[in-house]
N, C-alpha and C positions, 0 to 999 in steps of 0.2 A: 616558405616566404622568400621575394627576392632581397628583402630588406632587413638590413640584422635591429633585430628590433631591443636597443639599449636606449636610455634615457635622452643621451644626444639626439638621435634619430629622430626618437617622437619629440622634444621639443620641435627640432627642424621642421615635422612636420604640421605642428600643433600653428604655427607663425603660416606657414603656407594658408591654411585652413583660414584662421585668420585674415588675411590679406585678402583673398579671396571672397569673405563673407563679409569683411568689414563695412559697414555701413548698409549694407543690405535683409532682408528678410529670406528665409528660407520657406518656399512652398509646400506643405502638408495639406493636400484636398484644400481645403478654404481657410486652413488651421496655417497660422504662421509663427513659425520659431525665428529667432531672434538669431545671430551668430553663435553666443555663447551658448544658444542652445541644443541647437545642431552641432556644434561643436563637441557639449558632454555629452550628444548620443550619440558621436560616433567614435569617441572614445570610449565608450563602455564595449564598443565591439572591438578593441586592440585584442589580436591573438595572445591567449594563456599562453605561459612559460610551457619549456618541456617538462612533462614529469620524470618521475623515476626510473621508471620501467622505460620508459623510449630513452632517457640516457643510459641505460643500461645496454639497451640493444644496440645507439649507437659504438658502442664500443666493440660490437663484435662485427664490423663492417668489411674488414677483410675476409671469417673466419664464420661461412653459412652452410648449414644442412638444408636440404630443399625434402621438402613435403611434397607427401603423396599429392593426386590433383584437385581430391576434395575439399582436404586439409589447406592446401595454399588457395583456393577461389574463397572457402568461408573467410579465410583469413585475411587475404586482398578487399573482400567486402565491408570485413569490418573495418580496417587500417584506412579505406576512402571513406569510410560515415564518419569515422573520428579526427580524418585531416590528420593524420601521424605521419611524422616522414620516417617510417621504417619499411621494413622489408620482413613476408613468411620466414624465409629464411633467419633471420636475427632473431625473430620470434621462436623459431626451434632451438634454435643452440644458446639462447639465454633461457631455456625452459632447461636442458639440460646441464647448464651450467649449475643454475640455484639448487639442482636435485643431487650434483657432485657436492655441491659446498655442503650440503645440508645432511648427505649421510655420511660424515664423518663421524660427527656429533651423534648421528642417531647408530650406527654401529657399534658404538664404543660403551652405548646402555647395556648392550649384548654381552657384556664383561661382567655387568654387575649381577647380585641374584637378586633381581626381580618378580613378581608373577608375569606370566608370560602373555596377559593381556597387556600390561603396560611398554612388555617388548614388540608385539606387533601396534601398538600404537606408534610405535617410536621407530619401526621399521615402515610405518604409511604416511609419513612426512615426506618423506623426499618422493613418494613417488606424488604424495599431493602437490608437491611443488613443481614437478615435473610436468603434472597437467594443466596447472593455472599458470606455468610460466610459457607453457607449449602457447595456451587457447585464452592469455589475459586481453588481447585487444577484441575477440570476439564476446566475451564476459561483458567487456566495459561498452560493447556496442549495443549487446541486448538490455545491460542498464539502459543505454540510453535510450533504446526504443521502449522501454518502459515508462519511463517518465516523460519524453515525450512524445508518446501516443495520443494522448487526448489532443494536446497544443494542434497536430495535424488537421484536424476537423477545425476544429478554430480556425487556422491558419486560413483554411479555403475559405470559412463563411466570411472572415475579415476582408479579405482578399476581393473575394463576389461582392461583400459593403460596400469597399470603396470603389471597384470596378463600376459600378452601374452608374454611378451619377456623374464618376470621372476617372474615363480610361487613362490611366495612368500606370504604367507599371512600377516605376522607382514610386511612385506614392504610394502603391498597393501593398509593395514590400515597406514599406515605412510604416503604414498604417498599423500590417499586420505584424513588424514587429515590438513596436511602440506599445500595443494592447496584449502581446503577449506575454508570458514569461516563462522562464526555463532555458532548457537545451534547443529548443523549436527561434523562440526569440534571438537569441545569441546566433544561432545558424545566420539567422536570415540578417542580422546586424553584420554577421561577415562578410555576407554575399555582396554590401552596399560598401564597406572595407577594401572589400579586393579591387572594386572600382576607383575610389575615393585613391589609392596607392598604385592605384596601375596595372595590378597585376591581373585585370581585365578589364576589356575593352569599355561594354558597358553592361549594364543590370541585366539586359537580356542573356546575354552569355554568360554571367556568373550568375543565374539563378538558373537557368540550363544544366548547369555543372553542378549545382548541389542538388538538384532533384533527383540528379539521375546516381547520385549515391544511395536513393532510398528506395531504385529501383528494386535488388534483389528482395527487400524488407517489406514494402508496399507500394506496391506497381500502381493502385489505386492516385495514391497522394499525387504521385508524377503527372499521369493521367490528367486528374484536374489542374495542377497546374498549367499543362499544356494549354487544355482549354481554357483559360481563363486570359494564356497569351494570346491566343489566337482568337479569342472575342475584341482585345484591344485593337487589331488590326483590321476589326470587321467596320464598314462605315458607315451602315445602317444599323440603327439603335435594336428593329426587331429581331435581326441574324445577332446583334451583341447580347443580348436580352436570352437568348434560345440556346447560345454557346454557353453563358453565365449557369442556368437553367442545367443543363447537361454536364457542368462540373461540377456543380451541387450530386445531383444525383449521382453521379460514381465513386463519390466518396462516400457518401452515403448509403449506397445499394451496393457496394464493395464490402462494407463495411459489416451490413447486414447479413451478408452472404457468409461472408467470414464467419462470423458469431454464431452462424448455424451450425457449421461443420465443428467449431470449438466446443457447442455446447455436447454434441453428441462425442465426440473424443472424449468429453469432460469426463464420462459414466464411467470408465476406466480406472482415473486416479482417486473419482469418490471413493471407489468399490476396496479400491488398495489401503487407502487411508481408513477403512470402517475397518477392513478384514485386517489386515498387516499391521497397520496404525495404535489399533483397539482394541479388536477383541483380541484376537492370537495373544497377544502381548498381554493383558490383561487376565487371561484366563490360565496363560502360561504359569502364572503366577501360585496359584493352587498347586501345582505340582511341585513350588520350591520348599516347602516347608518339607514334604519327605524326601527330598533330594539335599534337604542341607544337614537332616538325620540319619541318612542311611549313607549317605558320599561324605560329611563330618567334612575337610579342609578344604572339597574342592570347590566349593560354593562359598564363595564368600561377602561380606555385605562389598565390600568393595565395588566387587564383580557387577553388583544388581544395580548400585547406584551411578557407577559408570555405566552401564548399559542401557537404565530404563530412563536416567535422569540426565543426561547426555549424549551419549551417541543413537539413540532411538529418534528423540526429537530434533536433531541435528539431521539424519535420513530423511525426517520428515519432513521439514523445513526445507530443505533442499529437493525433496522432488516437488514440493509444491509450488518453489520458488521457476522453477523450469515450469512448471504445469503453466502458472501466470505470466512467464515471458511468452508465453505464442497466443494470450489473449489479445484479439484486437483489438481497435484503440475506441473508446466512446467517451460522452463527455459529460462532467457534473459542474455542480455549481460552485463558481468563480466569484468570491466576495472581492468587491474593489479593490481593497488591502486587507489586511491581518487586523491592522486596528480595528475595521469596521464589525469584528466580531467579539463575544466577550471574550476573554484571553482565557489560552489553554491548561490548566491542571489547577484552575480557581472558578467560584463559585460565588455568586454575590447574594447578598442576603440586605433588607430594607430595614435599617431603625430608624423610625422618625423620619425624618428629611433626608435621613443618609443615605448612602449606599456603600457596604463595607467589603470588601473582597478578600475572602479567605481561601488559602491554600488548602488543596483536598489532600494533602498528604496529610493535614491535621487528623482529620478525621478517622484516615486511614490507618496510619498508626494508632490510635487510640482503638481502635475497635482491635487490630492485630494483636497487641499487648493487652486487649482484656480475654480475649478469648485462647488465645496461646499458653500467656503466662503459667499456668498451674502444670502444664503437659511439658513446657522447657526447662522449669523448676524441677519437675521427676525424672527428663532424662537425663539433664546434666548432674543429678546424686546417685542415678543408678541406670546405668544407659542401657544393659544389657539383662536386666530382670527378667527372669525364665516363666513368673507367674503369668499362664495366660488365662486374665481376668478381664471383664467386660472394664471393669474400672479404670485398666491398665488401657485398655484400645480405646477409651472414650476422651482422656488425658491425650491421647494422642491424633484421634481425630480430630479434636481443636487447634492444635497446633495448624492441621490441614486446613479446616473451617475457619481459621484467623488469618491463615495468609491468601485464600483465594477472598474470603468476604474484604479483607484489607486492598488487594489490589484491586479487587473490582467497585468495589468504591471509589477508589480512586480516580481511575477511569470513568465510572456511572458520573458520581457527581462533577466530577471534575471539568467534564465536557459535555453537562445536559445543556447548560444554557445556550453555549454556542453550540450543541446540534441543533435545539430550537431554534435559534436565529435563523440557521441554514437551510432548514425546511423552510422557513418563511420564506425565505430569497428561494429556493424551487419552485414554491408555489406562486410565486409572482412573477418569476422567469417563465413559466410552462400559460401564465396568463397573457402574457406578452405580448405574441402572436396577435390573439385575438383584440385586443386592446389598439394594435398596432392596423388590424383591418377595420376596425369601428372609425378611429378619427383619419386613414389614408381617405374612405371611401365619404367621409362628410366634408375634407379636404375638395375632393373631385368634385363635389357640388355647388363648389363655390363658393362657402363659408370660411369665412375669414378664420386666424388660426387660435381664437380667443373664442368665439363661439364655438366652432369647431371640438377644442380640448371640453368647454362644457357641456357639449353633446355627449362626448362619447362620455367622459367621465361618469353622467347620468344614467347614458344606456347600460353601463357597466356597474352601476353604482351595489350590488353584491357581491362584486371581485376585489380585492385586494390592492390589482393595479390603481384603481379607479382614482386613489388617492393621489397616485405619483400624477396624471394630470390636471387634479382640483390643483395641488401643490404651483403646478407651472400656469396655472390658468391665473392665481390669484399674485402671484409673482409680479406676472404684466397687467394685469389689471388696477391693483393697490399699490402694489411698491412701482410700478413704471420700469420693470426691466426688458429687456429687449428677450427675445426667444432663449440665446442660447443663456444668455445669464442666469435667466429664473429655470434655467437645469444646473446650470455648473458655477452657480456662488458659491464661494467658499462657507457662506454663512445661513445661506438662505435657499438655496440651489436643491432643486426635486432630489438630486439625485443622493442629497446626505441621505434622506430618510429611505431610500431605497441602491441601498449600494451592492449594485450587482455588476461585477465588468462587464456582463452581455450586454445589459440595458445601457452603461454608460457608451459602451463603444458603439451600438446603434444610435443610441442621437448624436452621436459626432456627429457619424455619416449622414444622419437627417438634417442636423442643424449646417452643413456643408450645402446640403442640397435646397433648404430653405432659399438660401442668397440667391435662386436660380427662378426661384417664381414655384407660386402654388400648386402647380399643374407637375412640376419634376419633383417637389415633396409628398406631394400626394402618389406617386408612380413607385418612389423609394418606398415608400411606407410599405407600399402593397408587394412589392417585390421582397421588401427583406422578411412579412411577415410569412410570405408563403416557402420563403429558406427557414423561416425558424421551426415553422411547423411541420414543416417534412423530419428536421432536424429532432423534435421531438415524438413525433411519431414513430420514428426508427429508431430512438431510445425506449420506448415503450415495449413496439416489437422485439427489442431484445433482451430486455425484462422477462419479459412470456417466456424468451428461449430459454432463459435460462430456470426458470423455476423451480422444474423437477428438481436439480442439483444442489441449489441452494436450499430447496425446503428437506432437502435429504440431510444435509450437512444442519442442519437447525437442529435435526432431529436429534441428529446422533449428540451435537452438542448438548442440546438441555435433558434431552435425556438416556439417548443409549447408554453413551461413555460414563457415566454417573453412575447409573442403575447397575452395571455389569462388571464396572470397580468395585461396585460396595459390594456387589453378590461375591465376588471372587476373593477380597478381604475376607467378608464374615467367613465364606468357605472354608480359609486358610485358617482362624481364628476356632472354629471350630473340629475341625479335625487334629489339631494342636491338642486340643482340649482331649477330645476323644484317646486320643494314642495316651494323654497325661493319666488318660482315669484308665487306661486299658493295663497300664503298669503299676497303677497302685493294687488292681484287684489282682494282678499276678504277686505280685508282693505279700500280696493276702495267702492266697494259695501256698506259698514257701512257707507261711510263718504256720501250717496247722499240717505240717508235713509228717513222715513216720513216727510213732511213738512221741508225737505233741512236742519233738524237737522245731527249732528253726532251722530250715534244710538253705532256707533260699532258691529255690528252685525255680521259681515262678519269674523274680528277680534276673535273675542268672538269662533267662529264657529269652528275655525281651533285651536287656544290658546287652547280649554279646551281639546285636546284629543292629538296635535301635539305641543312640543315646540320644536324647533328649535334650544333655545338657550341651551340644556342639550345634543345636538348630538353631535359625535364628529368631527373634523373638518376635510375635506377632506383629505387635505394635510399631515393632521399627519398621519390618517389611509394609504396614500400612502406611507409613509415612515416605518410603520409594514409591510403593504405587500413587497413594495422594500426590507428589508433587509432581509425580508424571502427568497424573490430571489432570491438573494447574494446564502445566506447559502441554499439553493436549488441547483444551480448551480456548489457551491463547493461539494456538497455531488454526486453529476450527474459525474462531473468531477472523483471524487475518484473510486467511482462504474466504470463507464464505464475503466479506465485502469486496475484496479487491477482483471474486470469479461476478458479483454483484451489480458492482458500480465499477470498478477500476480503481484507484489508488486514492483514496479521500482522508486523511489521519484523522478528522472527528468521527467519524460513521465508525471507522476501525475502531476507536475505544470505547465507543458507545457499543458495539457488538459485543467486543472480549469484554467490557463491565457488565452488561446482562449473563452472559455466556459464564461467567465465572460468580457472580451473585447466585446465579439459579442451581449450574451443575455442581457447585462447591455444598451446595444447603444437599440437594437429592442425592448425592454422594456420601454423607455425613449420617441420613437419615437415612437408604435403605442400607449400609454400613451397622448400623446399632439397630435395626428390627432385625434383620434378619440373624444376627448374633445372636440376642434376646429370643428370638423366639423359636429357633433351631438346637441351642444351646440348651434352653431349659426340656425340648423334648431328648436333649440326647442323655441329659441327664438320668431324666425318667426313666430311658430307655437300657439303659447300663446300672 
């Protein structure tokens, strides 16, 4: 920025703005803000402070390491998506600065006598900080192309809305940043900033210069915005119409194209996360019990709980977290606001006239603490009991079965209502379209727009939409409002009872294009319906793509990873057992030795090579595997909606609450059959 941006500053500019808009109206498509209004929106685009990390790097402005030529291009591509005024260079030698500061501290563990996991944990700090401080503005880039990815597709259909009925580009970006939200909105509230301050000419050329940051990322998005410029300068409505047309499509058949190649890449990471993720690790687990008898110190619980129950699922989490930053961008449903759904981690319930909203944590804990309690109560009196009895592992399966049935209730009920809602809003979004071709095409026949909304509402009268124009038809008919009112009263207005931001931000652009005559509403209609529905058919199509993987990942979650824990437990559980009775009959053997002395022999036989009393105890090792589960199943959960749909937070806990209701009970239960029933033959059998 050329301008040092302190409080002085922006008032000085804040009076400009001012002056300038006083007394007048600011143009939006047919939409008009007032001064102060335009005003707070383009104050909400003043550039963030510097963070941390960029004062940091500032600091080392004399004193740069320059990177190889791959390392400085990723690095250069990220530092322009993110507008940082740094340099590859500061980003190297503030990568290796924080990795000097930081093994001081981590060398001087190396003194103490620790186990020597905890030394190379404490020697892979500085080299971790060495790579997040080498590769932090390309980290924070692919953040942002995660979050906003979807906004992108938005952005162009916003964009193509308000293009068609009024080529405008600084309204186009207005429109489409005003409807949006995120890192996507905020870009494009700079773009109209940089103008607004000087620091370019006009919107054409600072929306030029932020596109072309998202080149390396998606060459698509750039693409259509071109076209979408170059439809404005076109002066026949059919070539603007064909250009609008052909930016739709490239983001869309980009988009497509992408999602094929991702799904097929996809088979790779499922295949790592079943094999690496699950079983290996899970079945590895059988072999600990004669490896913490027969090796006695070098196994220890430590070791298993730091390994299974943190850095395992930390690997995981992390490649999967990379597997979803090179998913590309698609798009889900966009409720108006937050409020409009029921609120997150409660649950309403009807008494009487009421309606009462309870916290699912209630519930959650209550079930946690009934089903726990008796297994936390016997480990904390006797943590390391050698008895391995069914009684013992079933005390401590609950513990297991109380905290996955606790969090996934949590989850489950927490957020069933507002997923329900949210289907609702899908299923009326995905109606849309059609609804939107029914009243454009009775529009085009010359029915006014009160008959018209009753047409189609009738034709439709089995859909869902159908309501959202009885709503607007009876608006202007009974109450006397004018078109846009009986959509957007505050009180009365269609769009409470259906708040969806697609639908709202389409009748902007309708009710924009109404003031123009029946003949340009009825042309919108029909244009934006045939955007929406390309728009959903290429969410459909890549639904399809994806299925194999997701219904793979289903699998594994409710029931592989479940079934193959509790086999691997009981395993463990019974071969315990078996070695237990294999030393009492040796013990037997000793006590009826030479001349009906006790020799000990038998004893002595099994003692010097097996102790027993240095293994670790079944139940506890079922309680490392069970909560690996856990954290198995939430990681299963997260993967399978965001490789799904993309980033949605109810869908995600409405997955990991099934996912952990279902795999926590089959876990718990082929866990205690196959104990029981393996158990009593080994018995028999010895």
């Amino acid at each position: 920025m050329d301008h040092k941006l302190d409080e002085a500053w922006w008032d000085k500019e804040r009076k400009k703005l001012q002056r300038r808009f006083n007394g007048s109206e600011f143009l939006h498509g047919e939409e008009r803000f007032r001064s102060k209004d335009y005003l707070k929106f383009i104050e909400s685009s003043k550039p963030e402070k510097e963070n941390l990390y960029v004062k940091l790097c500032h600091s080392f402005q004399k004193f740069q390491i320059k990177p190889d030529k791959a390392t400085n291009v990723k690095l250069t591509n990220a530092i322009n998506l993110l507008e940082w005024d740094i340099t590859p260079g500061q980003c190297m030698t503030t990568g290796i600065f924080l990795a000097i500061v930081l093994a001081i501290p981590s060398f001087l563990v190396f003194l103490f006598k620790i186990s020597l996991i905890l030394k190379l944990a404490a020697f892979s700090i500085p080299l971790i900080a060495l790579y997040v401080g080498m590769t932090y503005p390309h980290i924070k880039a692919l953040e942002k192309i995660v979050k906003g990815s979807e906004d992108l597709i938005f952005c162009i259909l916003y964009m193509i809305i308000y293009t068609y009925s009024s080529p405008n580009l600084e309204g186009a970006v207005i429109f489409a940043a005003t409807n949006l939200e995120g890192p996507i909105s905020k870009d494009l509230k700079k773009v109209l900033w940089n103008v607004e301050v000087g620091n370019q000419i006009n919107v054409d050329r600072s929306l030029s210069d932020y596109i072309a940051r998202w080149e390396p990322y998606n060459r698509d998005f750039l693409e259509s915005v071109q076209l979408i410029k170059g439809a404005m300068r076109e002066p026949s409505d059919q070539k603007r119409n064909e250009m609008l047309h052909a930016s739709s499509e490239t983001i869309l058949q980009g988009t497509k194209e992408k999602m094929k190649h991702y799904s097929q890449d996809l088979k790779m990471p499922v295949t790592i996360l079943n094999g690496f993720g699950i079983l290996l690790p899970v079945l590895g687990m059988i072999a600990l019990p004669l490896a913490s008898i027969f090796l006695e110190s070098t196994i220890k619980l430590s070791h298993l709980i730091l390994f299974y129950d943190i850095v395992l699922p930390l690997i995981l989490y992390t490649v999967m977290i990379r597997v979803l930053i090179k998913r590309p961008p698609t798009t889900s449903v966009q409720p108006l606001n937050q409020r409009a759904l029921p609120p997150k981690g409660k649950f309403t319930i009807k008494l009487g006239k009421k309606h009462i909203k309870i916290p699912a944590l209630v519930p959650a804990i209550l079930i946690f603490v009934a089903l726990a309690t008796p297994g936390l109560i016997s480990l904390i009196q006797n943590p390391m009991l050698q008895e391995p009895s069914i009684a013992n592992m079933s005390r401590s399966l609950f513990i297991v079965l109380g905290l996955g049935l606790g969090i996934g209730t949590y989850f489950f009920i927490g957020y069933k209502q507002r997923y329900e809602k949210q289907k609702q809003l899908e299923i009326i979004e995905a109606q849309f379209p059609v609804a939107l071709f029914e009243l454009g095409h009775r529009l085009a026949d010359g029915k006014p727009i009160e008959a018209a909304l009753d047409s189609a509402a009738y034709a439709m009268k089995n859909l869902s939409i159908s309501g959202f124009f009885r709503i607007i038809s009876n608006n202007i008919k009974r109450v006397n409002m004018v078109f846009r009112d009986s959509i957007f009263d505050k009180e009365l207005g269609a769009i409470r009872k259906y708040p969806s931001k697609l639908i709202e931000t389409v009748m902007k652009a309708i009710v924009d294009a109404a003031r123009r005559g029946t003949k340009v509403v009825s042309g919108t209609m029909l244009t934006i319906a045939s955007y929406l529905q390309n728009l959903h058919n290429t969410q459909e199509e890549i639904s399809d793509l994806m299925e194999e993987s997701t219904t793979t990942m289903k699998f594994v979650g409710f029931m592989l990873a479940p079934v193959i824990a509790g086999v691997a437990v009981s395993m463990t559980q019974i071969m315990i057992n078996a070695l237990t009775i294999l030393k009492e009959k040796f013990a037997d053997v000793g006590e009826i030795g030479a001349g009906g002395a006790d020799t000990g022999m038998g004893t002595n036989l099994l003692s010097g090579f097996i102790k027993l009393e240095s293994m670790i105890p079944p139940h506890i090792l079922q309680l490392v595997i069970g909560i690996y589960i856990i954290e198995i199943l939430l990681i299963i959960g997260l993967f399978y909606t965001r490789v799904k749909q993309g980033e949605n937070k109810t869908v995600e806990r409405m997955n990991m609450g099934k996912l952990l209701l279902i795999g926590s009970i089959v876990y718990v239960i082929t866990t205690l059959l196959i104990s029981a029933i393996f158990g009593g033959i080994l018995k028999t059998i010895i």
